[in-house]
PAVOBA-304217 format. One record per residue (C-alpha): residue in three letters; residue number from 1; z negated, x negated, y. Coordinates in nm, 3 decimals. Last residue first. Layout:
+------+-----+---------+---------+---------+
: type : seq :       z :       x :       y :
+------+-----+---------+---------+---------+
:  ALA : NUM :       Z :       X :       Y :
...
+------+-----+---------+---------+---------+
//
This chain:
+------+-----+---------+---------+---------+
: type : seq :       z :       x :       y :
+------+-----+---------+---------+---------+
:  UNK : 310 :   0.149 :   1.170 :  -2.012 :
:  UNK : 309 :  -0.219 :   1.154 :  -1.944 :
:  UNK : 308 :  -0.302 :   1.451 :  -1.729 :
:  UNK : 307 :  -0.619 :   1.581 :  -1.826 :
:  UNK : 306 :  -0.724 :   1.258 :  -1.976 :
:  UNK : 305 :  -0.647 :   1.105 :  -1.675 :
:  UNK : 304 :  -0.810 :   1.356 :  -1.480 :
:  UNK : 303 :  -1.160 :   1.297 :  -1.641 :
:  UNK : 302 :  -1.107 :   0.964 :  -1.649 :
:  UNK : 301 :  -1.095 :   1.019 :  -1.223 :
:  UNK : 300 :  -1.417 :   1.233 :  -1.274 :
:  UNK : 299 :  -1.594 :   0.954 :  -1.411 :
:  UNK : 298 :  -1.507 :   0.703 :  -1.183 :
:  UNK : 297 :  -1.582 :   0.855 :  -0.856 :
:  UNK : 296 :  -1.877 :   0.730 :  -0.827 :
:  UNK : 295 :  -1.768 :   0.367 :  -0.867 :
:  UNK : 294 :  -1.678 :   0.455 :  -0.483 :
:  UNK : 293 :  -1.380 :   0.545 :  -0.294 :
:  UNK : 292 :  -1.115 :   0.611 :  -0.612 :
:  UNK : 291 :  -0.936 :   0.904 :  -0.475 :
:  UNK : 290 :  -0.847 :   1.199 :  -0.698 :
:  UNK : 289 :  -0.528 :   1.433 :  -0.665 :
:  UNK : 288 :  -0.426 :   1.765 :  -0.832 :
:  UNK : 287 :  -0.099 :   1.913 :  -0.780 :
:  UNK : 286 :  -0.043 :   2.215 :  -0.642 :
:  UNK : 285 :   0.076 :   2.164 :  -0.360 :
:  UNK : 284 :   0.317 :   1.837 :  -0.308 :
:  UNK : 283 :   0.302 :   1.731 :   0.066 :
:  UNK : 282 :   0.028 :   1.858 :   0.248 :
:  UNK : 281 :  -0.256 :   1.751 :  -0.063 :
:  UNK : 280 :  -0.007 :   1.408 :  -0.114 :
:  UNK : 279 :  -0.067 :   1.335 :   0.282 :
:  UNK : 278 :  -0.483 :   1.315 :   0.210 :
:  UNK : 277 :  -0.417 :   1.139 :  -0.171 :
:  UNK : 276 :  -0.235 :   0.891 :   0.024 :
:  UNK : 275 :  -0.513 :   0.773 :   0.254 :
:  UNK : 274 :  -0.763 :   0.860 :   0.058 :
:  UNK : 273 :  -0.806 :   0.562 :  -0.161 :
:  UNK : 272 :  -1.019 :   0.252 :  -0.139 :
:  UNK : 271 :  -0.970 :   0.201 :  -0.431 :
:  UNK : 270 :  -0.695 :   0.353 :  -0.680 :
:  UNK : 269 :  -0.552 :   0.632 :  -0.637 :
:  UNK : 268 :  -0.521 :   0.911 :  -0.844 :
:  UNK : 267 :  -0.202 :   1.172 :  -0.844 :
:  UNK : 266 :  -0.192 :   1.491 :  -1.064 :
:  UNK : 265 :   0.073 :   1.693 :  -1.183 :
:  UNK : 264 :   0.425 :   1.488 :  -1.084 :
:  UNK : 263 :   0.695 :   1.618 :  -1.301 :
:  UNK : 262 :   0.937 :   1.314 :  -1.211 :
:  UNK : 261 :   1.116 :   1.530 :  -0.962 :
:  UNK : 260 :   0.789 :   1.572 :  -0.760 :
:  UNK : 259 :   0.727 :   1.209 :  -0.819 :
:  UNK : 258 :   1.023 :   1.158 :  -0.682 :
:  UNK : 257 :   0.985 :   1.349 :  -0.381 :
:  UNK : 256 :   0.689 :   1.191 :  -0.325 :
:  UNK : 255 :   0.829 :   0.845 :  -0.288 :
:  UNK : 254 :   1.098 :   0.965 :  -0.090 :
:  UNK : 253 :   0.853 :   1.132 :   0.195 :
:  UNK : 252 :   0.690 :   0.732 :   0.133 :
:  UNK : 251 :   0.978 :   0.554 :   0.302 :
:  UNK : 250 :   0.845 :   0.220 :   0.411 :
:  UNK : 249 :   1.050 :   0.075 :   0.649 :
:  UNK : 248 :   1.209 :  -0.237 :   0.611 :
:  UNK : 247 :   1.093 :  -0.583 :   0.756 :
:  UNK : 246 :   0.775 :  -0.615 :   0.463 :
:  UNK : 245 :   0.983 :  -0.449 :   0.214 :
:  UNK : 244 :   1.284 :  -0.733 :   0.178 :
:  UNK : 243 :   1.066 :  -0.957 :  -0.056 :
:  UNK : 242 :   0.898 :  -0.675 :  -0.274 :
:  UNK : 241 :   1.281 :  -0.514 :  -0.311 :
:  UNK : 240 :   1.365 :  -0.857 :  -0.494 :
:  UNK : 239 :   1.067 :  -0.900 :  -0.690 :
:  UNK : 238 :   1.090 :  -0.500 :  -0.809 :
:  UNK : 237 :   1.471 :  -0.594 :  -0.897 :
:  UNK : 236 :   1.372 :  -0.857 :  -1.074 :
:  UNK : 235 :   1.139 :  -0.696 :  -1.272 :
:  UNK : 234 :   1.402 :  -0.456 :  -1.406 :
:  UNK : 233 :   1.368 :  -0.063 :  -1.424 :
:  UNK : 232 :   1.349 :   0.039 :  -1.061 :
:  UNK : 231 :   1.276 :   0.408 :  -0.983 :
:  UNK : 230 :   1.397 :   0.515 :  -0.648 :
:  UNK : 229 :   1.220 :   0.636 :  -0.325 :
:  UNK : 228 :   1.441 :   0.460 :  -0.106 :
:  UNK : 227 :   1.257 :   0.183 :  -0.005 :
:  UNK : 226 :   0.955 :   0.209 :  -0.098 :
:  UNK : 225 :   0.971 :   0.211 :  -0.476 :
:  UNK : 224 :   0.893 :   0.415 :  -0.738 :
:  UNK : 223 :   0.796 :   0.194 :  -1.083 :
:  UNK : 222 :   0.849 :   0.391 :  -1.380 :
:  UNK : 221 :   0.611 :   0.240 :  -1.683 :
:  UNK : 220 :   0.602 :  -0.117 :  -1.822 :
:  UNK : 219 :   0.786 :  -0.285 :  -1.526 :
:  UNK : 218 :   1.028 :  -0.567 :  -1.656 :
:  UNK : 217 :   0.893 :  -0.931 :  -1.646 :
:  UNK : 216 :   0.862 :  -1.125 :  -1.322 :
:  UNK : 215 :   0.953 :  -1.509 :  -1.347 :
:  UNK : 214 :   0.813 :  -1.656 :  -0.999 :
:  UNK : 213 :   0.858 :  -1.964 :  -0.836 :
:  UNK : 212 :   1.180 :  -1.809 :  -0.662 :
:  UNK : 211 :   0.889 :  -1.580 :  -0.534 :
:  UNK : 210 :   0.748 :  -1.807 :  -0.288 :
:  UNK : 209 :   1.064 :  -1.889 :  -0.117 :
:  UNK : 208 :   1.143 :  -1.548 :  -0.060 :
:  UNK : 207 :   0.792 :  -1.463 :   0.103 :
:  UNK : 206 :   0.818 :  -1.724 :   0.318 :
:  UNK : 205 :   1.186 :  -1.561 :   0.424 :
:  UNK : 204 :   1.081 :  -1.213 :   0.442 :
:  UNK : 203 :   0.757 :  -1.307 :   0.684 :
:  UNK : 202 :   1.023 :  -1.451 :   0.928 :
:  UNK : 201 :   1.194 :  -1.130 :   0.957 :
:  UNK : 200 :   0.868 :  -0.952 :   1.064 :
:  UNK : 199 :   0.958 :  -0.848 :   1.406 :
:  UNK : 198 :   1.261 :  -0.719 :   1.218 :
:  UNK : 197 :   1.038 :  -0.402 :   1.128 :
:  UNK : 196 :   0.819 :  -0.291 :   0.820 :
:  UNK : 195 :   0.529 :  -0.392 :   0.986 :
:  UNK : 194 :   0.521 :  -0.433 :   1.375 :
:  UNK : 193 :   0.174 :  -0.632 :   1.402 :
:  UNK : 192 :  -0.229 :  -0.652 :   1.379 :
:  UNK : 191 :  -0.299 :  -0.273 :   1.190 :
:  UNK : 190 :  -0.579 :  -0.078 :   1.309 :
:  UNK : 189 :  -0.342 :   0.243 :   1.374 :
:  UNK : 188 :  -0.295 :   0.353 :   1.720 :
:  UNK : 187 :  -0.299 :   0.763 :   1.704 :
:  UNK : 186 :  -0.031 :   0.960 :   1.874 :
:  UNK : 185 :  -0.094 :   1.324 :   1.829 :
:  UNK : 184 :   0.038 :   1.669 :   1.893 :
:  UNK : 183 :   0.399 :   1.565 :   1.835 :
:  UNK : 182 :   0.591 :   1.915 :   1.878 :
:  UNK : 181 :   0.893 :   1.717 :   2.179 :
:  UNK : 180 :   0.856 :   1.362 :   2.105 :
:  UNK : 179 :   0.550 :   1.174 :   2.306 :
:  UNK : 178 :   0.635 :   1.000 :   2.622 :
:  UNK : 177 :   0.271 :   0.850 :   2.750 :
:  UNK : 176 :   0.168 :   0.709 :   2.423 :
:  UNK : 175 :   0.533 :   0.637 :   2.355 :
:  UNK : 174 :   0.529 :   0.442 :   2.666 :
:  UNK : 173 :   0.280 :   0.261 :   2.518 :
:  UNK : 172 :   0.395 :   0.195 :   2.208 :
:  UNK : 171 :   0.714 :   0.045 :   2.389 :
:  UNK : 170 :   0.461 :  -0.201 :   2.587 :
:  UNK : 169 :   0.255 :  -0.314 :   2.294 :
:  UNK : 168 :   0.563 :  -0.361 :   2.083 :
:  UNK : 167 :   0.731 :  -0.221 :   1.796 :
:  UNK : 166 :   0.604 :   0.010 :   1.543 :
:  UNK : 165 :   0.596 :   0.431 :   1.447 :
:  UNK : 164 :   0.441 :   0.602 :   1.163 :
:  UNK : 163 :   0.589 :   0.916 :   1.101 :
:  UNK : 162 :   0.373 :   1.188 :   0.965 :
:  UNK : 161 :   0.456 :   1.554 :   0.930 :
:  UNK : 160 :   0.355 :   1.573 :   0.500 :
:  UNK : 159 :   0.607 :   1.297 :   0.462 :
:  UNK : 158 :   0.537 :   0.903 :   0.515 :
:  UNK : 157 :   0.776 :   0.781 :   0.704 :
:  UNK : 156 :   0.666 :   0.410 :   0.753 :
:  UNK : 155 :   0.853 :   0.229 :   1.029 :
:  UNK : 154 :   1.045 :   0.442 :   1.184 :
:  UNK : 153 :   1.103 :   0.173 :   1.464 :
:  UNK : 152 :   1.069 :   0.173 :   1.865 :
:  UNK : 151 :   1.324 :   0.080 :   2.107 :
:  UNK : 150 :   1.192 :   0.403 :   2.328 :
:  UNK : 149 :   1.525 :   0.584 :   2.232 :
:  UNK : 148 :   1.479 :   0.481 :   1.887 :
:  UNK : 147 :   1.153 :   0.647 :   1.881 :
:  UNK : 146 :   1.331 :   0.989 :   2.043 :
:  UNK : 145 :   1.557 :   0.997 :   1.718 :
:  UNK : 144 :   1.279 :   0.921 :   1.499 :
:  UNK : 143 :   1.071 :   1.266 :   1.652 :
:  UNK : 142 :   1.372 :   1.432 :   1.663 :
:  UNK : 141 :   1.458 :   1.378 :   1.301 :
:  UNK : 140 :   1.108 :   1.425 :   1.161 :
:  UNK : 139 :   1.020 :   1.720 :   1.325 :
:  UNK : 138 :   0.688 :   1.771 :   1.487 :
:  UNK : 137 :   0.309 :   1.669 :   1.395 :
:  UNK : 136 :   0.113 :   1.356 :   1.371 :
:  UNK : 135 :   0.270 :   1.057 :   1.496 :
:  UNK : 134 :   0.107 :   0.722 :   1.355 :
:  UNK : 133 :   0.100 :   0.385 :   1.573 :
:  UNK : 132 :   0.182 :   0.057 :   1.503 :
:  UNK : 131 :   0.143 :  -0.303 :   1.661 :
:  UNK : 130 :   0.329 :  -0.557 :   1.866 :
:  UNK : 129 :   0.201 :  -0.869 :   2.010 :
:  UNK : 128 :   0.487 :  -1.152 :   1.958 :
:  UNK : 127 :   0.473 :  -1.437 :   1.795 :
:  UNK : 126 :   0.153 :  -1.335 :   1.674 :
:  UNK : 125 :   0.301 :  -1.093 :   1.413 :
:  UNK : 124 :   0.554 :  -1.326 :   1.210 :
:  UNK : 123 :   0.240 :  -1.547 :   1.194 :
:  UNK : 122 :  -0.009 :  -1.261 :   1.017 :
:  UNK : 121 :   0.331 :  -1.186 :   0.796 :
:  UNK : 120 :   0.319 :  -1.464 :   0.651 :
:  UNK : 119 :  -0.017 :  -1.544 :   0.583 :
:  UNK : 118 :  -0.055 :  -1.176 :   0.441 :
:  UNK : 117 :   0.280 :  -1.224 :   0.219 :
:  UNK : 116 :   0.120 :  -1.587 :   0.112 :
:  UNK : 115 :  -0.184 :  -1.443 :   0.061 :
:  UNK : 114 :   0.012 :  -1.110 :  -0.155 :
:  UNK : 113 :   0.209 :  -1.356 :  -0.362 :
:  UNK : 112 :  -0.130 :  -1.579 :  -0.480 :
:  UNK : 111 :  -0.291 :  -1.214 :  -0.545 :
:  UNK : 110 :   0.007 :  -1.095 :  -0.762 :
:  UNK : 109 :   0.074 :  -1.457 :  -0.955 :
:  UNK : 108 :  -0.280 :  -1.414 :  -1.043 :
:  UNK : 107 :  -0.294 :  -1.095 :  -1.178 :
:  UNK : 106 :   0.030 :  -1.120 :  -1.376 :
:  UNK : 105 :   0.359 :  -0.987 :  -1.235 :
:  UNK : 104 :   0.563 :  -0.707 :  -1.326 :
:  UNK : 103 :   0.319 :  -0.568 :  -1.559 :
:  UNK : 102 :   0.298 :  -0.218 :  -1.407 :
:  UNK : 101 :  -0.059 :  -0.288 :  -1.271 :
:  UNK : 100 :   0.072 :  -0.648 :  -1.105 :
:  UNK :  99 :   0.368 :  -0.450 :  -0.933 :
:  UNK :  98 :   0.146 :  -0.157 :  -0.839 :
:  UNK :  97 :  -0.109 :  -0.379 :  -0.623 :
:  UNK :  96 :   0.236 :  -0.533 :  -0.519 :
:  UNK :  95 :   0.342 :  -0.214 :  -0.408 :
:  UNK :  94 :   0.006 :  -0.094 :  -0.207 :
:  UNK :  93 :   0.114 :  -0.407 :   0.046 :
:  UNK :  92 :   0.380 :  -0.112 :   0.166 :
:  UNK :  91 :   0.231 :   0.212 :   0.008 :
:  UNK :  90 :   0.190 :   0.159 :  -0.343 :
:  UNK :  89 :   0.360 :   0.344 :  -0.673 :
:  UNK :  88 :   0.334 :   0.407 :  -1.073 :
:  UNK :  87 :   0.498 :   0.692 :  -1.293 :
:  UNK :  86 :   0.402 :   0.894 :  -1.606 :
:  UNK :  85 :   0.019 :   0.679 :  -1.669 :
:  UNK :  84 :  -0.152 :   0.776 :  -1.982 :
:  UNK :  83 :   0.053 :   0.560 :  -2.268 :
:  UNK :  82 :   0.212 :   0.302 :  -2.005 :
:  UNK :  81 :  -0.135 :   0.186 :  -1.896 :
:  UNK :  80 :  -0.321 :   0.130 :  -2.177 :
:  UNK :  79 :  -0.151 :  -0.210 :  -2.182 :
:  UNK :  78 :  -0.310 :  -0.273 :  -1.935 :
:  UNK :  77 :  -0.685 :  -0.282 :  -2.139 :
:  UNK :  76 :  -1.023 :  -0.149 :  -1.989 :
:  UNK :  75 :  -0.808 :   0.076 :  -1.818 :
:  UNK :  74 :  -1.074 :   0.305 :  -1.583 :
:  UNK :  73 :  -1.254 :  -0.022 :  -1.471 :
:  UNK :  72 :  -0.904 :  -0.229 :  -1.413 :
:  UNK :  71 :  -0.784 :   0.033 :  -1.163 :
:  UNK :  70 :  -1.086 :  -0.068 :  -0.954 :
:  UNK :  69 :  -1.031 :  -0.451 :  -1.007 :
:  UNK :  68 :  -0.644 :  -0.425 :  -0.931 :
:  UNK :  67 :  -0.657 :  -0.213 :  -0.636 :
:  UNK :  66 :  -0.980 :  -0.424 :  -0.493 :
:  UNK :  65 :  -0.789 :  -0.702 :  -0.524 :
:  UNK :  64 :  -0.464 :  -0.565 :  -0.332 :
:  UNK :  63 :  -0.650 :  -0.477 :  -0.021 :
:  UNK :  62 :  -0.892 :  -0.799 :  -0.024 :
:  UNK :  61 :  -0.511 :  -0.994 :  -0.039 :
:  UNK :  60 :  -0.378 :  -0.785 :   0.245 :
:  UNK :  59 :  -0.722 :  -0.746 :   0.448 :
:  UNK :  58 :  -0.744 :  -1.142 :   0.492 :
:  UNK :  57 :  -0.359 :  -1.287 :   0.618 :
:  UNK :  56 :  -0.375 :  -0.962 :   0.773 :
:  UNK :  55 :  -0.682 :  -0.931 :   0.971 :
:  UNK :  54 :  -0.838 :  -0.641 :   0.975 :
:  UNK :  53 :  -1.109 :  -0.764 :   0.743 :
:  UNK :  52 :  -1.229 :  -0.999 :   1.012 :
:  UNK :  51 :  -1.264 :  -0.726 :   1.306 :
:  UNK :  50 :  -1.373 :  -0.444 :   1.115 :
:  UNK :  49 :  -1.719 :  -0.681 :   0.992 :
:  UNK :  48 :  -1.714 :  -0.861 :   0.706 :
:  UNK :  47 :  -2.002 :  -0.854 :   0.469 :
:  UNK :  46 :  -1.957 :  -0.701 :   0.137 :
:  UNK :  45 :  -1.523 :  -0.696 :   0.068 :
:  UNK :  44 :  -1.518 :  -1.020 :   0.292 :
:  UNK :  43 :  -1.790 :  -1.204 :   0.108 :
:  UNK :  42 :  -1.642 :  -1.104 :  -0.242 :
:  UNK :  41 :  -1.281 :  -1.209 :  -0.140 :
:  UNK :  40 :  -1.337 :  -1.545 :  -0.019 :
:  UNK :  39 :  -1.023 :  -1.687 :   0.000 :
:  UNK :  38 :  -0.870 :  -1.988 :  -0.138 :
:  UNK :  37 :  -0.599 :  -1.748 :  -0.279 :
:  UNK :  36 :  -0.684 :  -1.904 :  -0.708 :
:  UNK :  35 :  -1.034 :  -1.959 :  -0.617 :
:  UNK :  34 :  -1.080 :  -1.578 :  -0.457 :
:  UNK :  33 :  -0.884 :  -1.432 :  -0.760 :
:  UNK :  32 :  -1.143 :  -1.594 :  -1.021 :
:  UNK :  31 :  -1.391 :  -1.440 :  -0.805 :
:  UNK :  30 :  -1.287 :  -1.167 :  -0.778 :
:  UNK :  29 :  -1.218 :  -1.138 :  -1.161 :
:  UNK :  28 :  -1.610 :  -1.269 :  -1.219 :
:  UNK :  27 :  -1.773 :  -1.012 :  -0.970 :
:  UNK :  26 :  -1.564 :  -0.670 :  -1.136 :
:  UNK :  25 :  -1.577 :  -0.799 :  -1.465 :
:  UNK :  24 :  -1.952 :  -0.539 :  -1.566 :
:  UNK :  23 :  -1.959 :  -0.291 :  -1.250 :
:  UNK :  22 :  -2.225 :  -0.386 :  -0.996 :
:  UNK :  21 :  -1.989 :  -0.555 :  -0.787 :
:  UNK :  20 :  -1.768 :  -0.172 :  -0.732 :
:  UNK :  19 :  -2.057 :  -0.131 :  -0.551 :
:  UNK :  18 :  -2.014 :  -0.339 :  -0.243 :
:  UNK :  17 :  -1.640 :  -0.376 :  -0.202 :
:  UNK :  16 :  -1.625 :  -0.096 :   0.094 :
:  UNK :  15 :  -1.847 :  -0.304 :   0.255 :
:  UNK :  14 :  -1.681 :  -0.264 :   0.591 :
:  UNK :  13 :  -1.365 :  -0.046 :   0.585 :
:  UNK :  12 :  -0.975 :  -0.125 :   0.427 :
:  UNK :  11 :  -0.743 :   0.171 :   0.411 :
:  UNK :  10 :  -0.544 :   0.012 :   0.714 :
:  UNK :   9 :  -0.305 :  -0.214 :   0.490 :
:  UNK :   8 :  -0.159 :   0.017 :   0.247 :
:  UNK :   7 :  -0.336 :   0.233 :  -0.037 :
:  UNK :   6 :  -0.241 :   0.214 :  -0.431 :
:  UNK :   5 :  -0.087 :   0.507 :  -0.627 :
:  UNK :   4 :  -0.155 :   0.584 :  -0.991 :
:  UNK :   3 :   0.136 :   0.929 :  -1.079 :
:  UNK :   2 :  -0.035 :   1.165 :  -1.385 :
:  UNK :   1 :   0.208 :   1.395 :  -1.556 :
+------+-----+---------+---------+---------+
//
């Protein structure tokens, strides 16, 4: 059973939109995106530098783009989707890439929600400067116990020994120079706020108000969802949990489980992957994964889905 994952906020590099341009639709969906977000998507995915495209209000929507125009060259039609794909997922923004590839929301309505989610949550961040870094190693439960201590937040738990920890400058910090007891590692993550904490309560109500314009229809295949790992079956539920994600952690160790559960026998995902194929190869062996980087990896990602179509 094959499981389509999209990357969070961070997965983002220079150019990484380049040659995905020369692919026939690629250009002329972008571009339709970038008139409907007011944002140029091509000229950030080609020729912004770290700096610009780790900006929130610009990396979110470039993020979830990309997602939807790579997926888009290996399922010439959606409705494809349901016949070869057993379960769908994202990692924080990742879900809304997954929402609009599951049918919940058209294109258009995804990439207008993720710019106002990426406005949104850009402001919530420079009230106060906060930020995120990942802890590599140790046990989960001391590890979030001694993050709590430091009036930090779990914010992502992403399985396969990584906890992602957020809160501000001065608590990361001390982190930095308090680490929990079998952490080898703290590593700041180029991300511009506290994500998935209450730092971004006021990001959950712009986002609210934006999707009470919206109508979302039922997801065509299993949707897993951050916050508890769970499949949801109605569109409004998906809207609903889509809303409260950006101040609740993102619990990716569920995620997995569930796809382990679910029969999980290969995982692909979609541009510019790696991030969660790398903690799916420590967290479910045996199963095959695939990250769509470059149109290069195109043909051996049909390959897998034909492998592993459901």
């Amino acid at each position: 059973m094959l499981v389509l994952v999209a990357p969070g906020q961070g997965a983002q590099t220079p150019g990484f939109l380049t040659p995905w341009l020369e692919l026939p639709g690629v250009r002329g969906a972008l571009e339709a995106w970038s008139e409907a977000v007011q944002l140029d998507l091509i000229r950030y995915g080609t020729e912004g530098d770290a700096e610009e495209i780790r900006d929130t209000a610009v990396a979110q929507p470039l993020l979830v783009a990309a997602g939807l125009a790579s997926a888009y060259t290996l399922f010439d039609d959606p409705a494809e989707l349901p016949g070869k794909v057993g379960a769908i997922a994202g990692h924080s923004v990742g879900e809304l890439t997954a929402a609009g590839l599951a049918g919940v929301l058209s294109d258009e309505e995804t990439v207008r929600l993720v710019r106002v989610r990426g406005l949104a949550m850009a402001e919530a961040a420079a009230v106060t400067a906060t930020g995120m870094s990942a802890l590599l190693g140790g046990d989960p439960e001391v590890s979030v116990a001694h993050l709590e201590k430091l009036g930090l937040t779990p914010a992502n738990v992403n399985g396969a020994g990584q906890i992602v920890a957020a809160g501000t400058l001065e608590q990361l910090a001390a982190l930095n120079d308090d680490k929990p007891e079998g952490v080898r590692k703290v590593v700041p993550l180029k991300v511009a706020g506290a994500f998935h904490t209450h730092h971004m309560a006021p990001a959950v109500d712009a986002l609210a108000k934006a999707a009470e314009d919206l109508t979302p229809a039922d997801p065509k295949l299993p949707y897993v969802s951050n916050k508890d790992g769970q499949t949801v079956a109605t569109g409004a539920e998906v809207l609903t949990r889509l809303v409260g994600q950006v101040a609740n952690p993102v619990r990716w160790d569920r995620c997995m489980e569930t796809f382990k559960e679910l029969g999980v026998t290969a995982l692909l995902e979609v541009c510019p992957g790696g991030t969660l194929t790398g903690l799916a190869k420590r967290a479910l062996p045996g199963v095959k994964t695939l990250a769509l980087k470059t149109p290069d990896d195109l043909d051996a990602a049909r390959e897998l889905i034909a492998e592993h179509s459901s």
